[in-house]
N, CA, C and O atoms as a GROMACS GRO file, in nm:
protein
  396
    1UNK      N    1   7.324 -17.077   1.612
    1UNK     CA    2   7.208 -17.030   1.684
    1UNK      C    3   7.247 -17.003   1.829
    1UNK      O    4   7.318 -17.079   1.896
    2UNK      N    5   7.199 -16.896   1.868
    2UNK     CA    6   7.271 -16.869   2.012
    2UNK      C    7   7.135 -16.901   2.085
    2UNK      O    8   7.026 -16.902   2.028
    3UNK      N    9   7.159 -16.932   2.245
    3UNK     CA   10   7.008 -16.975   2.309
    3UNK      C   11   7.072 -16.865   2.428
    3UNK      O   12   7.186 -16.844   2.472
    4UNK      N   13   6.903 -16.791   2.459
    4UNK     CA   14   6.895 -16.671   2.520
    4UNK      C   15   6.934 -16.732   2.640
    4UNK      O   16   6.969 -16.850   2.644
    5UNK      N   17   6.929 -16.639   2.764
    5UNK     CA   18   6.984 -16.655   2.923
    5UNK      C   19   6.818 -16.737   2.978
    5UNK      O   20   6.795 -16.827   3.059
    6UNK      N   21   6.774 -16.694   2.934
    6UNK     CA   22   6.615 -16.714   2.943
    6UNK      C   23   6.607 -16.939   2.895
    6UNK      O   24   6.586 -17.041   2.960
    7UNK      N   25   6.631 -16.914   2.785
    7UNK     CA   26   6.602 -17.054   2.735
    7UNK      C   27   6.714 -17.165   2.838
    7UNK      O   28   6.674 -17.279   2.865
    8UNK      N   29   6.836 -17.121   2.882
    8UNK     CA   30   6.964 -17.182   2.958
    8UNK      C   31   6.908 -17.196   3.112
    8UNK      O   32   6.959 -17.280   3.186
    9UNK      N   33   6.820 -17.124   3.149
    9UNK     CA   34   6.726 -17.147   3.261
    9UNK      C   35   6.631 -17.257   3.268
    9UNK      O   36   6.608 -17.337   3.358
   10UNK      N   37   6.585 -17.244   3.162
   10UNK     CA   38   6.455 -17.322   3.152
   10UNK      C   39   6.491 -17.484   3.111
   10UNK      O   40   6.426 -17.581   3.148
   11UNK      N   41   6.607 -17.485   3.029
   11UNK     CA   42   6.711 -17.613   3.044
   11UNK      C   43   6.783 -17.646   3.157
   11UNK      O   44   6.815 -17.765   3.150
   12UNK      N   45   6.822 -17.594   3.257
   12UNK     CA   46   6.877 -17.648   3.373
   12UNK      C   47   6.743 -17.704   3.466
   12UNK      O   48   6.739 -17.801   3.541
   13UNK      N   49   6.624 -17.594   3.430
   13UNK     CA   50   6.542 -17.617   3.573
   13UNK      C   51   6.513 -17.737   3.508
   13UNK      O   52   6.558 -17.830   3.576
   14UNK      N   53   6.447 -17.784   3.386
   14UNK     CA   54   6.423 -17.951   3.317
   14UNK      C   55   6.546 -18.048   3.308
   14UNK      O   56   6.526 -18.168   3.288
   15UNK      N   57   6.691 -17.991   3.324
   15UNK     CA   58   6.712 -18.078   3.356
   15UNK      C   59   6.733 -18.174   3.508
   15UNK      O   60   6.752 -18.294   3.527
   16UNK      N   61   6.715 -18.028   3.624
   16UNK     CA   62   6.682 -18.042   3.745
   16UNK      C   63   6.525 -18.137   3.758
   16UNK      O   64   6.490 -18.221   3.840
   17UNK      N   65   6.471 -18.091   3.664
   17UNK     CA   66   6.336 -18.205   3.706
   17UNK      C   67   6.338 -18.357   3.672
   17UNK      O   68   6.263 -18.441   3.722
   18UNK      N   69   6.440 -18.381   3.573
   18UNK     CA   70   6.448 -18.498   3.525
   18UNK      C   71   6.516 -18.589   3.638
   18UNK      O   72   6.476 -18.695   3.685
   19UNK      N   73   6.627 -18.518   3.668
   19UNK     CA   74   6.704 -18.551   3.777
   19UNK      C   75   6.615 -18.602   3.887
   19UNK      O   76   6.611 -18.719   3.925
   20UNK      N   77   6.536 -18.491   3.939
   20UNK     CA   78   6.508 -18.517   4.080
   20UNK      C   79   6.385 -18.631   3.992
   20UNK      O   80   6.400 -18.730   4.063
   21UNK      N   81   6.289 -18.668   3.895
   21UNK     CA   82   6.217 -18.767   3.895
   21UNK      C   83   6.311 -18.936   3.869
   21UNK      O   84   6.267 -19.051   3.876
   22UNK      N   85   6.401 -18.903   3.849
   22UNK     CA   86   6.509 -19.060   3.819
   22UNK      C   87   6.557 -19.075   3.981
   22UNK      O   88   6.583 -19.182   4.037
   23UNK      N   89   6.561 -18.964   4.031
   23UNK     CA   90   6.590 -19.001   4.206
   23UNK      C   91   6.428 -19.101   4.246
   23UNK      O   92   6.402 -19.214   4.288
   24UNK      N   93   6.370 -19.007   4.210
   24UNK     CA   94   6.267 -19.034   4.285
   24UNK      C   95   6.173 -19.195   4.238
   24UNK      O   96   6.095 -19.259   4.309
   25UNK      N   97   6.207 -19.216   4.133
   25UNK     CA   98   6.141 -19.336   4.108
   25UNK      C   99   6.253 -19.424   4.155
   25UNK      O  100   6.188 -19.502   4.225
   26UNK      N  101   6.364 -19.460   4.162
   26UNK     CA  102   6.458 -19.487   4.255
   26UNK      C  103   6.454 -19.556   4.381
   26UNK      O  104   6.479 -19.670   4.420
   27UNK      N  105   6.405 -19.426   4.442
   27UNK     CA  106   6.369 -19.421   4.555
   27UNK      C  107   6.237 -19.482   4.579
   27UNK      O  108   6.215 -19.546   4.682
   28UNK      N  109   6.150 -19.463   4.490
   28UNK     CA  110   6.020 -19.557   4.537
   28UNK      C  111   6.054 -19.709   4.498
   28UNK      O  112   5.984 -19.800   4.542
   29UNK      N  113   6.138 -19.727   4.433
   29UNK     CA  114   6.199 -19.890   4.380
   29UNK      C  115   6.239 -19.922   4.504
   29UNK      O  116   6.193 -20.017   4.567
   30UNK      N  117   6.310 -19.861   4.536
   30UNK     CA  118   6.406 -19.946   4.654
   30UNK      C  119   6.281 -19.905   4.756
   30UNK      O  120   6.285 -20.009   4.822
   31UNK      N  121   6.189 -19.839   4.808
   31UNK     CA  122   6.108 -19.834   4.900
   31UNK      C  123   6.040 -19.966   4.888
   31UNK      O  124   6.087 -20.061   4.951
   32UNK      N  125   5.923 -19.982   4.805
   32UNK     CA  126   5.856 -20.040   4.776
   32UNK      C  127   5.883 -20.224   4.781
   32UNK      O  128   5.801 -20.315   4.790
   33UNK      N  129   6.039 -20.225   4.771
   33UNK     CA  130   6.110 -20.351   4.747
   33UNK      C  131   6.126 -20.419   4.911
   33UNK      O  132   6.091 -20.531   4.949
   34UNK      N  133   6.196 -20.295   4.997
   34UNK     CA  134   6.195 -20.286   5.185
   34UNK      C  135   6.025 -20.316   5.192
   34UNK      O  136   5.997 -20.429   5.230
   35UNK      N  137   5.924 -20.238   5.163
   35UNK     CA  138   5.772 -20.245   5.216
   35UNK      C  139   5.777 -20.432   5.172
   35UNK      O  140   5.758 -20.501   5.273
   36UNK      N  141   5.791 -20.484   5.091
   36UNK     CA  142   5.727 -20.602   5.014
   36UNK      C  143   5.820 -20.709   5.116
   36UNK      O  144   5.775 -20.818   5.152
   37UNK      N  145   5.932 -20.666   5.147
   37UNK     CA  146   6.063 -20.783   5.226
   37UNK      C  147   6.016 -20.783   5.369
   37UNK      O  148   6.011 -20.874   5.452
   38UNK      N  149   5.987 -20.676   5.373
   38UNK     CA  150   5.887 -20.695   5.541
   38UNK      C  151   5.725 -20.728   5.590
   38UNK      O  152   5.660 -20.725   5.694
   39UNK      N  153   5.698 -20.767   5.428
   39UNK     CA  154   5.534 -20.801   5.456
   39UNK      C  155   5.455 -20.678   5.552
   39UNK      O  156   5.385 -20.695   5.651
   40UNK      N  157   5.485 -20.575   5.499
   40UNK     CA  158   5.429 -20.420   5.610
   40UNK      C  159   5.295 -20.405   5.483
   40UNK      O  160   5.296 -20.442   5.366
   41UNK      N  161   5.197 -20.342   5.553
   41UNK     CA  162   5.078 -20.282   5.514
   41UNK      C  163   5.102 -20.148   5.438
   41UNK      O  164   5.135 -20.052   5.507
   42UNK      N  165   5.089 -20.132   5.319
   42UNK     CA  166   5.118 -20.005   5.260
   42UNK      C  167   5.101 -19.862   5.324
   42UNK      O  168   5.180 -19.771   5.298
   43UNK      N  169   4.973 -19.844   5.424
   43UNK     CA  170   4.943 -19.733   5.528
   43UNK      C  171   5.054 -19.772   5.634
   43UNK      O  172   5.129 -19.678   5.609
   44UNK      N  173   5.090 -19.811   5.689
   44UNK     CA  174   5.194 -19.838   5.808
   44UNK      C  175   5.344 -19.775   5.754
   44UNK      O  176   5.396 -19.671   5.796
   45UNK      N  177   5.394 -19.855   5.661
   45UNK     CA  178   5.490 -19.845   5.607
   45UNK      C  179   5.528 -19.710   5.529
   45UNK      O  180   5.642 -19.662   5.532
   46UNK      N  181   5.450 -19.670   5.478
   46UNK     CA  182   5.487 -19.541   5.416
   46UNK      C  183   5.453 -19.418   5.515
   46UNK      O  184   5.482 -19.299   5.503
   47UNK      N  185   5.380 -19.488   5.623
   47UNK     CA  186   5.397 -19.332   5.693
   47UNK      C  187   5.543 -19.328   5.880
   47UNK      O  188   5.558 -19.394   5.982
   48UNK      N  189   5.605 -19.213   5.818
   48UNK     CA  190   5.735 -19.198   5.841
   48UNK      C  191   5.696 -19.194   6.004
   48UNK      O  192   5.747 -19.280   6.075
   49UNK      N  193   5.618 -19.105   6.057
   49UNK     CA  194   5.586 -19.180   6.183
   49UNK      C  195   5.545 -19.288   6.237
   49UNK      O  196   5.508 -19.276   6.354
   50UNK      N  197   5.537 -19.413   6.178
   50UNK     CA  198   5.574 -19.540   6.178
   50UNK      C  199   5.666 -19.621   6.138
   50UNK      O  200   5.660 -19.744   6.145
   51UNK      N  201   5.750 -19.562   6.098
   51UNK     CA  202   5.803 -19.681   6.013
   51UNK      C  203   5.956 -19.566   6.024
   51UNK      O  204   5.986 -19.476   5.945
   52UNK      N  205   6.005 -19.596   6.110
   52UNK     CA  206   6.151 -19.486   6.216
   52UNK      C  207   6.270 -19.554   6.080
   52UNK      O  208   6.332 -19.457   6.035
   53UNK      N  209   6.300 -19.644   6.030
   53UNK     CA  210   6.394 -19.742   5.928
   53UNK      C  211   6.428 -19.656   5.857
   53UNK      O  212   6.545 -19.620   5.843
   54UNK      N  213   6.314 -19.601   5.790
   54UNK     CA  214   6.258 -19.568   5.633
   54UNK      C  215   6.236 -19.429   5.616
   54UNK      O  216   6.242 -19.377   5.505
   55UNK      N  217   6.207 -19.358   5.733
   55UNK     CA  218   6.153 -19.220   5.706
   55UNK      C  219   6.234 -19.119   5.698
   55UNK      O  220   6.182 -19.010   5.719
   56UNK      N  221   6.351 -19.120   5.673
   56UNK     CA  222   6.471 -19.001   5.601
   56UNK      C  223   6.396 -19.032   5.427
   56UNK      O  224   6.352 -18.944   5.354
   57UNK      N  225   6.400 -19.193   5.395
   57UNK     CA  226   6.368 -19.211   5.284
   57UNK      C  227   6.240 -19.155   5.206
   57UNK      O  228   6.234 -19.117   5.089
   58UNK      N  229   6.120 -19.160   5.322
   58UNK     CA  230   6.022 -19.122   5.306
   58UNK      C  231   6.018 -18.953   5.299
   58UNK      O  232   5.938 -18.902   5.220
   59UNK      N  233   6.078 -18.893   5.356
   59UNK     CA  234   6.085 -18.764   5.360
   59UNK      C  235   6.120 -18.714   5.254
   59UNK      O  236   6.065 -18.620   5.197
   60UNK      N  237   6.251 -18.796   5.204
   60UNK     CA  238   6.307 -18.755   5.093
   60UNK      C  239   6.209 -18.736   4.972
   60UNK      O  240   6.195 -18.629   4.912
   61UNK      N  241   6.130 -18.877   4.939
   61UNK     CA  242   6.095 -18.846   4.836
   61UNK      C  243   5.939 -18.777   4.815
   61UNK      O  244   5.868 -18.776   4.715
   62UNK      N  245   5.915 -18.718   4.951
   62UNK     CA  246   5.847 -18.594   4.969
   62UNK      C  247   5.894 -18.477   4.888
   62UNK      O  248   5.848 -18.423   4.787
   63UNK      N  249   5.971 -18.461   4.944
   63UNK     CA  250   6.088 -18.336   4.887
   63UNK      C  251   6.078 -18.365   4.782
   63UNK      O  252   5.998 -18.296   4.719
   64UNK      N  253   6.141 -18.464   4.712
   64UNK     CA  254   6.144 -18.471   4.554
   64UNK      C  255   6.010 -18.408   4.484
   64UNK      O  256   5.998 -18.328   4.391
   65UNK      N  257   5.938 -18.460   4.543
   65UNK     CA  258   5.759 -18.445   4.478
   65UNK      C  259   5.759 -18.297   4.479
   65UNK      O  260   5.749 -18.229   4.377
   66UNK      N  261   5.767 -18.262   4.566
   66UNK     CA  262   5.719 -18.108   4.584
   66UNK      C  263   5.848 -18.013   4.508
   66UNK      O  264   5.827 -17.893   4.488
   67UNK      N  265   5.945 -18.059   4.480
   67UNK     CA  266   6.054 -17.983   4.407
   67UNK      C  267   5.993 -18.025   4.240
   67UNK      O  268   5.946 -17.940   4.165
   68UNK      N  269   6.000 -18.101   4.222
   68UNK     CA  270   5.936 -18.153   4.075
   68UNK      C  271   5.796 -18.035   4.038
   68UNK      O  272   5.740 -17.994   3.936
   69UNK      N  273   5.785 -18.017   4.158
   69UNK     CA  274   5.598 -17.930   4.152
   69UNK      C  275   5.662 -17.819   4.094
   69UNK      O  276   5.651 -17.773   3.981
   70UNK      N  277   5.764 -17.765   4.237
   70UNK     CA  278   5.805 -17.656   4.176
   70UNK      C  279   5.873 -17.605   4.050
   70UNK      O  280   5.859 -17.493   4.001
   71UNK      N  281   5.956 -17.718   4.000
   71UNK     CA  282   6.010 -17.684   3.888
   71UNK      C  283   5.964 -17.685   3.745
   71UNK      O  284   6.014 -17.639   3.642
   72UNK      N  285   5.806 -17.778   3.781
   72UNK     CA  286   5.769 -17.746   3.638
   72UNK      C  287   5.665 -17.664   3.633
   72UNK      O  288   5.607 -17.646   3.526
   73UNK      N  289   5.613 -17.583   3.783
   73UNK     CA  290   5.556 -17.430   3.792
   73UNK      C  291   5.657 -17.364   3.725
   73UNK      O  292   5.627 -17.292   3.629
   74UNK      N  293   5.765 -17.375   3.758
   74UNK     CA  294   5.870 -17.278   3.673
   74UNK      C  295   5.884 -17.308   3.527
   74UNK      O  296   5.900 -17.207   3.458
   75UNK      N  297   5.884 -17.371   3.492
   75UNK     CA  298   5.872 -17.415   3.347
   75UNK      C  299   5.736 -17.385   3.264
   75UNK      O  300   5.727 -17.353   3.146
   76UNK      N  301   5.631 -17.404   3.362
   76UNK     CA  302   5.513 -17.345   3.305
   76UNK      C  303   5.496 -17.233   3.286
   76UNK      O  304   5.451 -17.211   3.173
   77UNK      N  305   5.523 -17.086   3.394
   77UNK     CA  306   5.576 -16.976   3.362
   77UNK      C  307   5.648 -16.951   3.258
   77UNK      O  308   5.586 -16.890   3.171
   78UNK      N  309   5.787 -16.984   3.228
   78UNK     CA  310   5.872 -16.983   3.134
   78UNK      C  311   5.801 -16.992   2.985
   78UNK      O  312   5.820 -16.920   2.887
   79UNK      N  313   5.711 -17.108   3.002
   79UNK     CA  314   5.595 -17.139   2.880
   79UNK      C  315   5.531 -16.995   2.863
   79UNK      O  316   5.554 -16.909   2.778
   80UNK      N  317   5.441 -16.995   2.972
   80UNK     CA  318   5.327 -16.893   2.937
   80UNK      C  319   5.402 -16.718   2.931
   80UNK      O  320   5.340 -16.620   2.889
   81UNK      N  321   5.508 -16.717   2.970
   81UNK     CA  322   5.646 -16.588   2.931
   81UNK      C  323   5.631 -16.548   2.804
   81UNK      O  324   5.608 -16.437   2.755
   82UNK      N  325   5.650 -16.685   2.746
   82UNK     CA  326   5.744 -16.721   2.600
   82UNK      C  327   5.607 -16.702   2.472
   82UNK      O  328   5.617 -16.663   2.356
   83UNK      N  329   5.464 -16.755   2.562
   83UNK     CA  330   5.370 -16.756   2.464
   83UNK      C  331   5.317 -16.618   2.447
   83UNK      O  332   5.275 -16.570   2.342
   84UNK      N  333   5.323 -16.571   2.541
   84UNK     CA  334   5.273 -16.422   2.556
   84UNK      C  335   5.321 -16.335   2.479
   84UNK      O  336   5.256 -16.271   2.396
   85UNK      N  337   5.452 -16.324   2.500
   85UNK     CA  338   5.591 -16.261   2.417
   85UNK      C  339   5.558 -16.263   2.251
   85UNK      O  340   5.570 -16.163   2.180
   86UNK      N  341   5.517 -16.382   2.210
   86UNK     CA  342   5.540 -16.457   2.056
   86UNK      C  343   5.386 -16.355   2.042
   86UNK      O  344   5.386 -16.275   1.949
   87UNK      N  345   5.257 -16.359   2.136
   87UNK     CA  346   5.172 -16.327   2.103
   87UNK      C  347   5.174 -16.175   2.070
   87UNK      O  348   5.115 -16.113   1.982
   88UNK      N  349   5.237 -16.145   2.144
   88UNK     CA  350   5.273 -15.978   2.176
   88UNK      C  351   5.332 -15.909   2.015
   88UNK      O  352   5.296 -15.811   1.951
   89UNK      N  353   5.430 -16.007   1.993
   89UNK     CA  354   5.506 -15.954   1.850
   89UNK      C  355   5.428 -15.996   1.714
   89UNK      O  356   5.449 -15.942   1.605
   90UNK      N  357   5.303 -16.139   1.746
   90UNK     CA  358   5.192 -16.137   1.623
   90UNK      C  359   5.151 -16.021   1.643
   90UNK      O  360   5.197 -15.958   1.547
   91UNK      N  361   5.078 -15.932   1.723
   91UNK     CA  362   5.002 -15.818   1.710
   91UNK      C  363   5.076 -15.744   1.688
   91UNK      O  364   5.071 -15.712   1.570
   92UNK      N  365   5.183 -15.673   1.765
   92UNK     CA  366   5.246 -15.551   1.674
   92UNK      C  367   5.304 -15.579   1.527
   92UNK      O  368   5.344 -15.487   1.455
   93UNK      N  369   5.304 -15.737   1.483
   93UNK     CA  370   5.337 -15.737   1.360
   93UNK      C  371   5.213 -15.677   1.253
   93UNK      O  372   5.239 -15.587   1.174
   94UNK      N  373   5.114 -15.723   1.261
   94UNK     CA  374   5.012 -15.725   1.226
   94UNK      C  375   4.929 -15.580   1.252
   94UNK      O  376   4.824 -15.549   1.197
   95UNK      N  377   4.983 -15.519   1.323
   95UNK     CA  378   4.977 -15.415   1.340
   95UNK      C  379   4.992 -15.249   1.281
   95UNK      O  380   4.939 -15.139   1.280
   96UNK      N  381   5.139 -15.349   1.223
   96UNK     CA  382   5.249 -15.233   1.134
   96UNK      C  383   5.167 -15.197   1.001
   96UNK      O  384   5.130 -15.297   0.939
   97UNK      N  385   5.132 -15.077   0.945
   97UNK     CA  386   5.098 -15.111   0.838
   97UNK      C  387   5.194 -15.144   0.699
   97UNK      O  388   5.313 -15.122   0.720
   98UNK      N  389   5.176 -15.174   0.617
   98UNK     CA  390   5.252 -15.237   0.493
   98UNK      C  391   5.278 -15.086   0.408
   98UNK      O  392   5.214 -14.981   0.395
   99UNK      N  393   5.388 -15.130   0.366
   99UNK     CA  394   5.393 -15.018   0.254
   99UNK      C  395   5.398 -15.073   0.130
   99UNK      O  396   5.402 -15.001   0.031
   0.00000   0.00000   0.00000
């Protein structure tokens, strides 16, 4: 079975999302572990203009969030591509008449 250029896309960008969500829960482990060792207030601590330690960290897994958004907008596309396509070839199948 050969997999189109199309489907080899849509496998890297998922496996790019998997990736960046194993960073990112990660990253809230080890956040969350610093917030709890310093007895900090969850509003204080997570916001990066407070909390000068932490906020590359915090930024980061900003980024993550919003890349995750993006990549499974892209994947959802890829979906609704793929459903359209399949729908496209029921009707001209159905279309054809029979001999």
């Amino acid at each position: 079975m050969e997999i189109s250029a199309s489907d080899r896309d849509l496998i890297a960008v998922m496996r790019r999302y998997f990736a960046a969500q194993a960073e990112l829960e990660s990253l809230k482990a080890q956040l969350e572990a610093a917030r709890q060792a310093a007895g900090e207030a969850i509003g204080v601590f997570y916001d990066p203009r407070q909390n000068a330690e932490h906020a590359a960290d915090l930024q980061r897994s900003h980024s993550l969030r919003a890349e995750m958004a993006s990549l499974m907008q892209r994947a959802e596309a890829w979906g609704r591509a793929a459903s359209g396509a399949d729908e496209h070839d029921r009707s001209a199948a159905e279309a054809e008449p029979e001999e």
